[in-house]
N, C-alpha and C positions, 0 to 999 in steps of 0.2 A: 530547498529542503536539505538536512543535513544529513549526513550518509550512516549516521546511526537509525535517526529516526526511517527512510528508505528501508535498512535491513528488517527494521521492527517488522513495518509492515508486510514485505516479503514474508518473514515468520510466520507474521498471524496468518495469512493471508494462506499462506502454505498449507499451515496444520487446518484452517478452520475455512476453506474455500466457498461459502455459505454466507461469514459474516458481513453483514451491511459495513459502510463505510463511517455510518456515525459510530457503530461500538470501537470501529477500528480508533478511531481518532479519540473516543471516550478513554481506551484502553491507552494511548501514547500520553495525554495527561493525567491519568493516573498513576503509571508505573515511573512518571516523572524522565520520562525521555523526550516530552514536550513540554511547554512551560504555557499558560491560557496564554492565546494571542499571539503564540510564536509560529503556530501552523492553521491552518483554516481548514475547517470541513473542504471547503470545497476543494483545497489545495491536495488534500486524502484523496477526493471523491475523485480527482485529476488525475494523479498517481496510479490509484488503482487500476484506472481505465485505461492509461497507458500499459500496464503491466499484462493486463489482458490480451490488448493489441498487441504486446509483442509477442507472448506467448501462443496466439494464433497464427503470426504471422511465420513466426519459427515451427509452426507443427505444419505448414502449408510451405514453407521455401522448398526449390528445387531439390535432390538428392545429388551430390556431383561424383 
């Protein structure tokens, strides 16, 4: 995945913490930061999940 489409979703993901992952990836070919066929639902749906994991893993890491 390329590292503009990443920040999109960060973006959206940000502002709209709610939104499923098919509008995410409906929203990346529409606003033409994905091209059909260049990213996959599931590769979003991937993404996403990781972004979670880390964001919980970072609100549970030690304090040093």
């Amino acid at each position: 995945m390329r590292c503009d489409m990443a920040e999109q979703i960060k973006y959206l993901k940000g502002e709209y913490p709610r939104l499923p992952a098919t509008i995410v990836h409906q929203k990346l070919l529409e606003n033409g930061t994905a091209k059909r066929g260049e990213v996959s639902l599931s590769t979003v749906t991937r993404y996403i999940n990781q972004l979670k994991l880390d964001t919980l893993q970072g609100a549970y890491a030690p304090q040093a």
